[in-house]
Steps between C-alpha positions, in 0.01 A plus 500: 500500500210503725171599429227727565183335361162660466212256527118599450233428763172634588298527796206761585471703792115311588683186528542322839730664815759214454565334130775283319541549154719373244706232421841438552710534167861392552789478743711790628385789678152714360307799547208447324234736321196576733186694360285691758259675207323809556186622331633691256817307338723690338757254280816590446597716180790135413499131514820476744709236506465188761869458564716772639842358577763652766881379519566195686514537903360873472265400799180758423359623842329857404321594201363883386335607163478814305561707382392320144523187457795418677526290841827503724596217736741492755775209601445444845885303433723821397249776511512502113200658289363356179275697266247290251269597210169392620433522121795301370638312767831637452725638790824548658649613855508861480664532831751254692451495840718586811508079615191610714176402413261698340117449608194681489491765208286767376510741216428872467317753179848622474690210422667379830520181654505474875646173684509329811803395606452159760735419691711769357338759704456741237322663204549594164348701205597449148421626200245261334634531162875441565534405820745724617520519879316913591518444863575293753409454870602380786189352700581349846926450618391191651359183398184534267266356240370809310222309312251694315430892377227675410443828311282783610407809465832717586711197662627143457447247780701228581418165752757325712400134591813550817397862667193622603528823243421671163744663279351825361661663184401826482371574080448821350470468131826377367708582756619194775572609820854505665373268787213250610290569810431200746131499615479216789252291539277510816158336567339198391786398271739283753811347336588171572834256547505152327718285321487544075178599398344580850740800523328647200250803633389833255569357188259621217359890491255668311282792557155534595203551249460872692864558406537652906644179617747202469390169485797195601453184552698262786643170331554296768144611717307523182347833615425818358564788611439883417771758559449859567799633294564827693499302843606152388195384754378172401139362504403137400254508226193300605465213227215345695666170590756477227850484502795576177785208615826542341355828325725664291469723211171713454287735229251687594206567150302718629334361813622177378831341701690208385700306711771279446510232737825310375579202697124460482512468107181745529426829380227683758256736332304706737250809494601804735344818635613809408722560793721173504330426856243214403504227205408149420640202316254479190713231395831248450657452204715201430663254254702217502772681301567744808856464637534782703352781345671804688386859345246649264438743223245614259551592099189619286209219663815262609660404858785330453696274803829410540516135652848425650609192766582805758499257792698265346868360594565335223676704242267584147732634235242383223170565690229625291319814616114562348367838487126494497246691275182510585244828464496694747183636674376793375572844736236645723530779739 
């Protein structure tokens, strides 16, 4: 079995742009527990445990919370999704997967779980509680690396890391809609060629804190860039100097963004304006227990990070994945 192991840290928003801390606590592969408080913290209502452990080879990529205290990861090796008791520690794949991966993941009030598909081109929803498949959908026909989704207001959005385009599903309530609509990307946002990792372009999404926008970030240019989702016109948010390198998943708390930067071993937090147009790095979190933290998700004052050797060639069929609790800062308009 590998594991999932939650580690605690701290470290206070007033503390220096770039900081180390930690200490490295044994061999395999870790996402460890960062703390960004907030000035009201708000403990959670159980001790959870510090271990979560997933089968052997399951390969976590994506990660989503909620509802309750449940988190969902997805096998970027089979597209397989595992559901654990953030209170227990207990789980079990819910859902085997089509032999395509399954990435970024996000959960809805009424109990659905939606999934990138990679390299598979596609995306699913499930029902959170038993997996079964509700819908499925087929993304791009040709090759693709649909990496990351967000939920908004009245539509799922999905990232893909190969073409210069959002995938739009259409919500209304509980009913999914019979097809996706493609919303290209034009402006700022230029997609680039590359071997491995440089061919990696809108990976993580999020909105922005005005709720009018979309907010993606560009892994292999490290910029960020605001999307106008009824035009797909792209503008490069101004970070005054700064850059987001191998970003990849994001979470927007209010006017609060974090930023995974995997390959980096770095989690960005930065303040933004209202509009998504204009932020700054107020600081870089990191720890010698980062291997590749990839996406990010929040339970009661928690974030909690995956950490997976996504670069790597060498096969891991006992890598340990760490997701990450730390409090979470507190929500402001």
């Amino acid at each position: 079995m590998s594991a999932l192991l939650v580690l605690g840290l701290a470290a206070t928003m007033s503390a220096p742009a770039q900081a180390a801390v930690g200490h490295h606590h044994a061999a395999g592969h870790h996402v460890v527990h960062h703390a960004v408080h907030h000035a009201v913290h708000r403990p959670d209502p159980a001790v959870y445990p510090t271990t979560i452990r997933l089968p052997n080879g399951f390969q976590p990529e994506g990660i989503a919370t909620g509802p309750g205290p449940y988190a969902y990861f997805g096998s970027m090796a089979d597209g397989s999704i595992y559901r654990a008791d953030l209170r227990t520690g207990r789980g079990a794949i819910i859902s085997r997967g089509p032999g395509t991966p399954a990435l970024g993941m996000k959960t809805d009030p009424h109990g659905r779980l939606f999934v990138a598909g990679g390299t598979g081109g596609d995306a699913r929803v499930l029902d959170a509680r038993t997996g079964r498949v509700l819908a499925s959908y087929r993304l791009a026909t040709g090759p693709a690396f649909v990496n990351d989704v967000i939920l908004t207001q009245g539509a799922a959005w999905f990232t893909d890391s190969t073409n210069p385009v959002l995938y739009k599903l259409p919500l209304r309530g509980e009913r999914l809609p019979d097809a996706v609509v493609r919303v290209p990307l034009t402006g700022d946002l230029v997609y680039h060629d590359g071997p491995g990792s440089a061919a990696f372009n809108a990976n993580g999404i999020t909105p922005t804190p005005d709720g009018r926008g979309l907010i993606v970030v560009q892994s292999n240019t490290g910029g960020l860039f605001r999307v106008d989702p009824a035009t797909g016109t792209t503008r490069q948010v101004n970070l005054h100097g700064e850059t987001l390198p191998e970003g990849d998943g994001l979470l927007l708390h209010g006017r609060t963004l974090y930023a995974v930067q995997n390959r980096s071993n770095t989690v960005a937090v930065l303040r933004l304006n209202a509009a998504g147009t204009e932020g700054r790095v107020v600081r870089r979190v990191k720890d010698s227990r980062f291997a590749l933290p990839t996406t990010i998700a929040a339970f009661g004052s928690r974030l909690y990070l995956p950490n997976i050797q996504f670069f790597t060639t060498e096969p891991t069929p006992t890598s340990r994945t760490t997701p990450s609790p730390s409090p979470a800062p507190e929500r402001r308009p």
